[in-house]
OpenMM code with the backbone's topology and positions (N, CA, C; nanometers):
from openmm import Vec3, app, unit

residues = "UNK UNK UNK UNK UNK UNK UNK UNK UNK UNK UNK UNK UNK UNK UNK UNK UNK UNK UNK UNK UNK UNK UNK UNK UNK UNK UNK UNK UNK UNK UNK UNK UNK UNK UNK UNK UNK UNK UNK UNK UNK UNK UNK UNK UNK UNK UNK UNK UNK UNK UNK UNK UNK UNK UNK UNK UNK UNK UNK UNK UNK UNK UNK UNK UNK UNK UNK UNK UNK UNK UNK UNK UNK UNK UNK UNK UNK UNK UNK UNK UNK UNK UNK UNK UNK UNK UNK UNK UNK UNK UNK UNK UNK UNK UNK UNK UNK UNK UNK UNK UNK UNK UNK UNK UNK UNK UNK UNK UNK UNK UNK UNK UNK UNK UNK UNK UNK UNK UNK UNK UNK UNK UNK UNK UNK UNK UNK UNK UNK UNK UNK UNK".split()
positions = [
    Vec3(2.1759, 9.7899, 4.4135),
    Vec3(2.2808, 9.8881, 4.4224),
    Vec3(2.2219, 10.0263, 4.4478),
    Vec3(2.1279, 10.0462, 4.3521),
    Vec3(2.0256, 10.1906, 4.3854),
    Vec3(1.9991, 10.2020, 4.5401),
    Vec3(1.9405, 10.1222, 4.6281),
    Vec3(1.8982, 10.1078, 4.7360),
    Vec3(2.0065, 10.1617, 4.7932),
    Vec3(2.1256, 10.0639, 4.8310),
    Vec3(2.2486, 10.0962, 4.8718),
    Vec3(2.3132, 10.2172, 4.8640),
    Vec3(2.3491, 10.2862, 4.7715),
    Vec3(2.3637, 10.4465, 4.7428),
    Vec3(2.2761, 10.5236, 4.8201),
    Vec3(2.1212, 10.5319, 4.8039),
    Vec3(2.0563, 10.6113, 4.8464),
    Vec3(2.0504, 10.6167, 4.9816),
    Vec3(2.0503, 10.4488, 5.0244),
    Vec3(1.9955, 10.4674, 5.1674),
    Vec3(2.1459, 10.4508, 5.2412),
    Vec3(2.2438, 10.5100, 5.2634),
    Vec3(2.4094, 10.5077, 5.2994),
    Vec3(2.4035, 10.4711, 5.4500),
    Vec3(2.2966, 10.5034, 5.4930),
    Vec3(2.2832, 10.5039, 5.6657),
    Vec3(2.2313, 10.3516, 5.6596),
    Vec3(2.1877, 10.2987, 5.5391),
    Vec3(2.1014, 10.1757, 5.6532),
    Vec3(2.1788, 10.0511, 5.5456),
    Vec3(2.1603, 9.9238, 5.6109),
    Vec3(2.2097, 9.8035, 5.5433),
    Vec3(2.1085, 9.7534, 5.4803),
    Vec3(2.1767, 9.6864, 5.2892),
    Vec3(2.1295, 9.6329, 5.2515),
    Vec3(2.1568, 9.4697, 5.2170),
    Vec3(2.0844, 9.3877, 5.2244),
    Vec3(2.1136, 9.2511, 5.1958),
    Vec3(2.0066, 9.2051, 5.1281),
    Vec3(2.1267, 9.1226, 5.0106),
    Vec3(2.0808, 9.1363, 4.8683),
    Vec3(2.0340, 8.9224, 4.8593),
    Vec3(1.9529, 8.8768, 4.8344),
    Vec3(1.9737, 8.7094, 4.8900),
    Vec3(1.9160, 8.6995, 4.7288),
    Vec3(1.9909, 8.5981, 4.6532),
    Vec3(1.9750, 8.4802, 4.5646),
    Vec3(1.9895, 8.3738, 4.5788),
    Vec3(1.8961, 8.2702, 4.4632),
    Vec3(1.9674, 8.1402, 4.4647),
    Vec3(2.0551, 8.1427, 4.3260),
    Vec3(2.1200, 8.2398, 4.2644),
    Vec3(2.2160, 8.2325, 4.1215),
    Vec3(2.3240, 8.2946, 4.1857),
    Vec3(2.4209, 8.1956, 4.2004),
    Vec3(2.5433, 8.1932, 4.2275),
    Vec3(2.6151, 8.3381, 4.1487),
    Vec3(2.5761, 8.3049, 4.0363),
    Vec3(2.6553, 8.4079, 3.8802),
    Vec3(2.5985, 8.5495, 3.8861),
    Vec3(2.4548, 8.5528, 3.9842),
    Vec3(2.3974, 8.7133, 4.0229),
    Vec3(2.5008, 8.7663, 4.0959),
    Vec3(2.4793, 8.6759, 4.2008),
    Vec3(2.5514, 8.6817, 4.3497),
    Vec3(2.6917, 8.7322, 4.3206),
    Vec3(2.7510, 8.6967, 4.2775),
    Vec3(2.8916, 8.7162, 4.2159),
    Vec3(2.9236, 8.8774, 4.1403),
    Vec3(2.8244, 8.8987, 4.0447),
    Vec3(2.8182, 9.0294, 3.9950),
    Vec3(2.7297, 9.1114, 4.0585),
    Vec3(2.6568, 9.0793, 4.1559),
    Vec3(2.6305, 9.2225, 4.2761),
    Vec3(2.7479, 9.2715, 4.3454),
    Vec3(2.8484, 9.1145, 4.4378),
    Vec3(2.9632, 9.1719, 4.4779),
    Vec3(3.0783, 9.2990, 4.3984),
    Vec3(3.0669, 9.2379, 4.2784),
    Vec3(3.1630, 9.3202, 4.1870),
    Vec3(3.0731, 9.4459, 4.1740),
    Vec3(2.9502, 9.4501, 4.1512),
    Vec3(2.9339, 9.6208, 4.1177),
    Vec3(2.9426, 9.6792, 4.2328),
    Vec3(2.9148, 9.6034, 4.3305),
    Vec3(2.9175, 9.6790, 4.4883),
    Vec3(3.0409, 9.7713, 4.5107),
    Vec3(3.1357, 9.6952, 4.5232),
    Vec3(3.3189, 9.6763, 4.4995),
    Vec3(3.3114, 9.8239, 4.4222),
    Vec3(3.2804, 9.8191, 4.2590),
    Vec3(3.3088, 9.9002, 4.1583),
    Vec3(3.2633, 10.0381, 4.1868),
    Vec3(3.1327, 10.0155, 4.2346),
    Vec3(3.0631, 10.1636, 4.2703),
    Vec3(3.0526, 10.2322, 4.4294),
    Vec3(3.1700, 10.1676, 4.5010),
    Vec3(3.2094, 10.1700, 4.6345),
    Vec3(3.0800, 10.2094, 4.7554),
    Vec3(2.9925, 10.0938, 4.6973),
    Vec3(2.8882, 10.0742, 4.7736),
    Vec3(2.9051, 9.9802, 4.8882),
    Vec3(2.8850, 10.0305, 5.0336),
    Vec3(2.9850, 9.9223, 5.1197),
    Vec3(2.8576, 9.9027, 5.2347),
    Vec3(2.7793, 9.9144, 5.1781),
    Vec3(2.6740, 9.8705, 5.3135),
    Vec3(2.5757, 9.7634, 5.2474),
    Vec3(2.6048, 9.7101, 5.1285),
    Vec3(2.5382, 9.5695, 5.0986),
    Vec3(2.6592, 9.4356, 5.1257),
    Vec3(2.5506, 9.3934, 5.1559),
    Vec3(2.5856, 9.2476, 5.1903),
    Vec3(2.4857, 9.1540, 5.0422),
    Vec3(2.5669, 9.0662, 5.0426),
    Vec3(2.5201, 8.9534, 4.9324),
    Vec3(2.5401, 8.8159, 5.0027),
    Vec3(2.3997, 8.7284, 4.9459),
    Vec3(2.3828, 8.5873, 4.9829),
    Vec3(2.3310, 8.5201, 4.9277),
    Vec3(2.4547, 8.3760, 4.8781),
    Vec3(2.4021, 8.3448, 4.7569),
    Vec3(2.3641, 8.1984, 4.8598),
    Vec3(2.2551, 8.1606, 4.8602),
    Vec3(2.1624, 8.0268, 4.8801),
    Vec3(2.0663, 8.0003, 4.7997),
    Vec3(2.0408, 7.8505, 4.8351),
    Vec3(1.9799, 7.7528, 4.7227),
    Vec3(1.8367, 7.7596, 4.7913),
    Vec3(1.8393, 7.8192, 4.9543),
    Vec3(1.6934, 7.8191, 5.0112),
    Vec3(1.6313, 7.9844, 4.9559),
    Vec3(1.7181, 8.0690, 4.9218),
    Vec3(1.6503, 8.1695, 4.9030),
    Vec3(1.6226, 8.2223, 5.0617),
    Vec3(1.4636, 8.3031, 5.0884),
    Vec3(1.4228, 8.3878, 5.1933),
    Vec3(1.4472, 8.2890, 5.2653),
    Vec3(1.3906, 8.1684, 5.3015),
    Vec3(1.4370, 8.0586, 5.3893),
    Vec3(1.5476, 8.0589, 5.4658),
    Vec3(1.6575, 8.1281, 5.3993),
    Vec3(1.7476, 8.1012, 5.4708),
    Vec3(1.7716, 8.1991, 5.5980),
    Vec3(1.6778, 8.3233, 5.5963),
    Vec3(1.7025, 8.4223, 5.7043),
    Vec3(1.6535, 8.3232, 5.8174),
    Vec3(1.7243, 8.4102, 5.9334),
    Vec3(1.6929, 8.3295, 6.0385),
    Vec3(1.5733, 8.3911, 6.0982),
    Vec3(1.5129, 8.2894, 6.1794),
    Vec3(1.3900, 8.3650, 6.2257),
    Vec3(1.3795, 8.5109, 6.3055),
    Vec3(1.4826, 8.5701, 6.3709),
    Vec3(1.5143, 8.6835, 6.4221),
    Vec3(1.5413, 8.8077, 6.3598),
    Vec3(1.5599, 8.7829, 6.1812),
    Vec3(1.6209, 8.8847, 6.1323),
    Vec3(1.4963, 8.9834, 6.0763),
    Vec3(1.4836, 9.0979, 6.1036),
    Vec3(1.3499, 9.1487, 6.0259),
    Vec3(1.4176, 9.3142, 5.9355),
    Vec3(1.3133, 9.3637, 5.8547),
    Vec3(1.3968, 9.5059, 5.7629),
    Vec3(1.2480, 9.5618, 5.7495),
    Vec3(1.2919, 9.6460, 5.7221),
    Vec3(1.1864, 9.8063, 5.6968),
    Vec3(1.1873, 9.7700, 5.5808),
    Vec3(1.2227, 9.7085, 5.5092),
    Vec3(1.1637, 9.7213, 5.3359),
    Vec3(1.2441, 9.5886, 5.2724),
    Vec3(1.1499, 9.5004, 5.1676),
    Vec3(1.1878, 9.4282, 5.1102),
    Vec3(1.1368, 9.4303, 4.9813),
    Vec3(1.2488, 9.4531, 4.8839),
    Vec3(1.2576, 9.4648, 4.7298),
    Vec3(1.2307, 9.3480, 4.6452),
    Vec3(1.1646, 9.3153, 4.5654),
    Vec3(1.1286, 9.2012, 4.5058),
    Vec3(1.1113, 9.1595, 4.3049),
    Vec3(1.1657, 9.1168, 4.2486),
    Vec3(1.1141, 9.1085, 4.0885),
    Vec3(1.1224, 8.9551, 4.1425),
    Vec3(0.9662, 8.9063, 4.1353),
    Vec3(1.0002, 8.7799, 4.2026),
    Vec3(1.0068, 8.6882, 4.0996),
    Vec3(1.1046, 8.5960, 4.0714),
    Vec3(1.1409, 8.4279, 4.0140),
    Vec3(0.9740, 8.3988, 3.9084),
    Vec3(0.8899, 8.4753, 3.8253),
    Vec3(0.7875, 8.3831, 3.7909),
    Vec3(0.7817, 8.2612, 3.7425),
    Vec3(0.8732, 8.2304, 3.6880),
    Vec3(0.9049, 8.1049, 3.6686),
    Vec3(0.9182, 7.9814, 3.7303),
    Vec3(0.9624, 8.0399, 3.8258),
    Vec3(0.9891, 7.9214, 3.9756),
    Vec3(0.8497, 7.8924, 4.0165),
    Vec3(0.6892, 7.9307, 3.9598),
    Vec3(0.5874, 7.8904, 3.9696),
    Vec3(0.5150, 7.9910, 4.0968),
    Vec3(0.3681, 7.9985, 4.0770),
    Vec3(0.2853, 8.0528, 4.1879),
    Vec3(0.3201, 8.0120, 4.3251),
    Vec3(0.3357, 7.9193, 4.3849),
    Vec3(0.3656, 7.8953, 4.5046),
    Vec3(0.4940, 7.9471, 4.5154),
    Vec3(0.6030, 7.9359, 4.4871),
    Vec3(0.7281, 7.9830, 4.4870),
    Vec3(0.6784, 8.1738, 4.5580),
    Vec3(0.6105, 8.1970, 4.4581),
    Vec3(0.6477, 8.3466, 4.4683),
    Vec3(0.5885, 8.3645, 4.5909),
    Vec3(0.4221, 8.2777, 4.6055),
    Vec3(0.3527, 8.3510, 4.7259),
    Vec3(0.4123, 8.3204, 4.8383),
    Vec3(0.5331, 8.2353, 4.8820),
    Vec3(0.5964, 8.1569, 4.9381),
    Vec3(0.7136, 8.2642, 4.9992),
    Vec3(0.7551, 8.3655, 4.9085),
    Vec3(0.8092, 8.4796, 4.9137),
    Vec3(0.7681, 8.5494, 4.9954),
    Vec3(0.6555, 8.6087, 4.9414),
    Vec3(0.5722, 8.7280, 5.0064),
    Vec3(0.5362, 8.6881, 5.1204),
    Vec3(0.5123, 8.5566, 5.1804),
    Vec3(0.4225, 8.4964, 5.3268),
    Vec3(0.5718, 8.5360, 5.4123),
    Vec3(0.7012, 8.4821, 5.3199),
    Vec3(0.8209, 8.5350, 5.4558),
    Vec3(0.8597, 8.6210, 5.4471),
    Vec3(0.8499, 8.7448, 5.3509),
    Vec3(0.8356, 8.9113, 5.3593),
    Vec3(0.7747, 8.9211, 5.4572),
    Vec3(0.6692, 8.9313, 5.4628),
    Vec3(0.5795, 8.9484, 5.5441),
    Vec3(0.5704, 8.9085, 5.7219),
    Vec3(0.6864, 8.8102, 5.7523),
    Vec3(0.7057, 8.7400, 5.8209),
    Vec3(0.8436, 8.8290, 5.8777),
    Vec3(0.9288, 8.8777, 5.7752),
    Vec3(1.0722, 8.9735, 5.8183),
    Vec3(1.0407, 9.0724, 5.8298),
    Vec3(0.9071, 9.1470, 5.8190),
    Vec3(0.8943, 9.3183, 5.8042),
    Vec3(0.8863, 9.3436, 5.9902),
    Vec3(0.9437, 9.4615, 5.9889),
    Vec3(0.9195, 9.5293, 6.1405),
    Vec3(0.7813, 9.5978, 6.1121),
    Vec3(0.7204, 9.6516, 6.2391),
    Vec3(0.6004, 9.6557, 6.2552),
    Vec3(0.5974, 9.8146, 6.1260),
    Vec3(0.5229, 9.8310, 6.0064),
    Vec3(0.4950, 9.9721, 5.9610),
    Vec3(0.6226, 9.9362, 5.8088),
    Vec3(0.6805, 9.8215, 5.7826),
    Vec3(0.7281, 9.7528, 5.6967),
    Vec3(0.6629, 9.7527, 5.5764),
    Vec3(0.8057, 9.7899, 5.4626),
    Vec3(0.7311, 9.7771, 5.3466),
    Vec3(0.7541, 9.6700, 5.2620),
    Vec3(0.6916, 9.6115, 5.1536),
    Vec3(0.7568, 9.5209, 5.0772),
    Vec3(0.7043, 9.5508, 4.9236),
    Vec3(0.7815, 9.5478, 4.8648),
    Vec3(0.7714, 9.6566, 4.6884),
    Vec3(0.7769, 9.5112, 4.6074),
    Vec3(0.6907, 9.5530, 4.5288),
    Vec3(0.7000, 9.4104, 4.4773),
    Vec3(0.7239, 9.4829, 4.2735),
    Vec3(0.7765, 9.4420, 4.1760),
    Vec3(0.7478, 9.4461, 4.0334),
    Vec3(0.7277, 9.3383, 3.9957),
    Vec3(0.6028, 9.3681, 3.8990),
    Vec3(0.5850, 9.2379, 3.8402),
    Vec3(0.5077, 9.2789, 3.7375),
    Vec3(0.4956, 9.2175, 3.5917),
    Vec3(0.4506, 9.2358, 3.4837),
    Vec3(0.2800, 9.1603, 3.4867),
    Vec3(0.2114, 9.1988, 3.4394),
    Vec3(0.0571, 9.1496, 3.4294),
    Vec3(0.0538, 9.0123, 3.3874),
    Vec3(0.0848, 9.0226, 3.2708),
    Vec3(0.0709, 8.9146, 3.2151),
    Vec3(0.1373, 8.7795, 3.2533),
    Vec3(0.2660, 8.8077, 3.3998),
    Vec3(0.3135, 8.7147, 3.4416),
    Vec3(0.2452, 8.6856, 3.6315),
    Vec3(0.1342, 8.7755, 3.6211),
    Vec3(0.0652, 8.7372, 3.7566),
    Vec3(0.0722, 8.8910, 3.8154),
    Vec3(0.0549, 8.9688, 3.7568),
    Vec3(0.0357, 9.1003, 3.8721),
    Vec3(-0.1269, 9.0969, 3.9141),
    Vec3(-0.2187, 9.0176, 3.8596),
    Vec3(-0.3505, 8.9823, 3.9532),
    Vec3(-0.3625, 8.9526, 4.0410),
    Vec3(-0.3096, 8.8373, 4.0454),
    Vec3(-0.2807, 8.6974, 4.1544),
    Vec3(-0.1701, 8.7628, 4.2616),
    Vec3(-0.0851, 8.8508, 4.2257),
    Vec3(0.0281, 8.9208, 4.3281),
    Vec3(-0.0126, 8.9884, 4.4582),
    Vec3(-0.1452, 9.0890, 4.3689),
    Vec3(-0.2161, 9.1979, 4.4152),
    Vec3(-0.3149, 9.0994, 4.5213),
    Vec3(-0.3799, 9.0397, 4.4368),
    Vec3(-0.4871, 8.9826, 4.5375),
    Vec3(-0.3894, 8.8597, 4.6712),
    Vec3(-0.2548, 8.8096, 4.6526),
    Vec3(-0.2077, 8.7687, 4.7483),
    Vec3(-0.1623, 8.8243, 4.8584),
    Vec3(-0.1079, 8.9859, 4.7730),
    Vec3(-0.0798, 9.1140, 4.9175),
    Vec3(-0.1779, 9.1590, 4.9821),
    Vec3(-0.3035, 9.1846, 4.9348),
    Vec3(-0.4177, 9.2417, 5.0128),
    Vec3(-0.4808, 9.0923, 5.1328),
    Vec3(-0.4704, 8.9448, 5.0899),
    Vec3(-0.4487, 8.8826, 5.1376),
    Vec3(-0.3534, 8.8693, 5.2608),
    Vec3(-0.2623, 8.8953, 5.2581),
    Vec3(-0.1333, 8.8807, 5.3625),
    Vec3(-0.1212, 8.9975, 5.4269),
    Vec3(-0.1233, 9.1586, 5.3626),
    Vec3(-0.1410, 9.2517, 5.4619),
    Vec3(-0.2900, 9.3347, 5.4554),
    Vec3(-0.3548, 9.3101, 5.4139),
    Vec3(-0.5011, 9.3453, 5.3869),
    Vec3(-0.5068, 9.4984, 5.3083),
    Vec3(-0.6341, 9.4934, 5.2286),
    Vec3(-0.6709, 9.5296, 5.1114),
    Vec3(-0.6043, 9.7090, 5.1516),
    Vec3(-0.6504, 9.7709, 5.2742),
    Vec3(-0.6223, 9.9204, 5.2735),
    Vec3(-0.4671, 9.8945, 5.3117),
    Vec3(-0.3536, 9.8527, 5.3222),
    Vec3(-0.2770, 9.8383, 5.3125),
    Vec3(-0.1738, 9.7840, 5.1672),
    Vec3(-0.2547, 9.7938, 5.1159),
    Vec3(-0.1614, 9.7506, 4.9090),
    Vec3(-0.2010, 9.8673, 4.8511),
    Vec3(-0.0943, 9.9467, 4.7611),
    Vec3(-0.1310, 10.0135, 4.6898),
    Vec3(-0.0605, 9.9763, 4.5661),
    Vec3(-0.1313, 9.9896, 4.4708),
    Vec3(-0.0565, 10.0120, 4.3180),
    Vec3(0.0657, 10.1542, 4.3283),
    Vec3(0.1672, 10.1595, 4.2992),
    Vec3(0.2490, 10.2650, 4.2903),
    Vec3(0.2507, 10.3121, 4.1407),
    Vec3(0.2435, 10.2268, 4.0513),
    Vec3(0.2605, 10.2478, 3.9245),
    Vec3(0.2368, 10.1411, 3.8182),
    Vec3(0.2010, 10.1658, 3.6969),
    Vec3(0.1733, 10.0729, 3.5597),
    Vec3(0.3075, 10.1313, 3.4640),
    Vec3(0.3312, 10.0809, 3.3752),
    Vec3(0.4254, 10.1478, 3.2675),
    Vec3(0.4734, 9.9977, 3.2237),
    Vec3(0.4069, 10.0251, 3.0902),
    Vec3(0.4677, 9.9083, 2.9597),
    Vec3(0.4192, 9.7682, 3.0170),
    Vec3(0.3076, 9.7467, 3.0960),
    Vec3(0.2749, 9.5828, 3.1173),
    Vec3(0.3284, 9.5534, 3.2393),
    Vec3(0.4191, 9.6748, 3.3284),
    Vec3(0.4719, 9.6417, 3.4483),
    Vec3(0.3924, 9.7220, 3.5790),
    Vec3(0.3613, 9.6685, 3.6739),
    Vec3(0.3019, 9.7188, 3.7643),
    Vec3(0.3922, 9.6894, 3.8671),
    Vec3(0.4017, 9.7894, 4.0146),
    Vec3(0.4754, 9.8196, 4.1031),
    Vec3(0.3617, 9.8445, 4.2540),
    Vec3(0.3895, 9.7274, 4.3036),
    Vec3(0.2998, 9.7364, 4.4189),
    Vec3(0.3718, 9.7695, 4.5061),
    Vec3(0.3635, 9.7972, 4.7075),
    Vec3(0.3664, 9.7968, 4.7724),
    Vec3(0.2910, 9.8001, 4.9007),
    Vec3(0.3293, 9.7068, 4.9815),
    Vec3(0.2475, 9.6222, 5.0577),
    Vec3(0.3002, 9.7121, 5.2314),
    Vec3(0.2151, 9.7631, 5.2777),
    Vec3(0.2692, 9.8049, 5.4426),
    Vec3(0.1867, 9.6989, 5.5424),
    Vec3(0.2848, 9.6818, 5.6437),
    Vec3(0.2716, 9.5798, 5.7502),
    Vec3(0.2144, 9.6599, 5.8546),
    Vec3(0.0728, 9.6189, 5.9053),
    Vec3(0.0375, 9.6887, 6.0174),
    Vec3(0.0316, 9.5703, 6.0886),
    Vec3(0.0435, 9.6001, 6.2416),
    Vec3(0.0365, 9.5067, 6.3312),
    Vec3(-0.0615, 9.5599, 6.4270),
] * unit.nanometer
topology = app.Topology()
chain = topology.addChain("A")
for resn in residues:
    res = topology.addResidue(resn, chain)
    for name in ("N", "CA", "C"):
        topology.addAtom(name, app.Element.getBySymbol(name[0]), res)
């Protein structure tokens, strides 16, 4: 919703696989007459974009639960939707893989391209730029 407000000029699309998220993004959208998100609730998740669709920035608190592959599985089709100079923001807590996150983004867009943005309370805030 933050995104949406701020950025009024550009579209946001919001993709889950929780039906019950999906449902209460529409409603705050609605509530806080935020009208340039779009919501999509699928069971494929990023999968489901089509191969043509790409964004200047992709927002992420990724699923840790859904396991290591899951997430890096994420980031390989971030990485795959960014336009050329693309960002992708990732949060993620340490103790639930902000090692393994870091070393998968410098991996996928290489090392002078990841920066740490921030630490606070066990949470770290990366972002990853796409050079081509």
């Amino acid at each position: 919703m933050a995104l949406g407000k701020t950025y009024q000029q550009g579209k946001v699309v919001m993709i889950d696989v929780n039906a019950r998220a999906c449902e209460l993004a529409e409603k705050n959208a609605v509530r806080n007459k935020i009208d340039n998100i779009e919501v999509r609730f699928t069971e494929e998740g990023m999968a489901s974009l089509s191969d043509d669709e790409r964004f200047v920035a992709i927002v992420t608190n990724p699923p840790i639960r859904a396991g290591k592959a899951t997430v890096h599985d994420i980031y390989e089709r971030a990485y795959t939707h960014l336009v050329t100079d693309g960002e992708l923001w990732v949060v993620i807590q340490k103790k639930q893989g902000a090692p393994s996150t870091k070393d998968k983004l410098e991996e996928l867009f290489g090392v002078e391209n990841v920066e740490t943005r921030g630490k606070n309370k066990g949470y770290f805030l990366f972002s990853a730029r796409k050079i081509d």
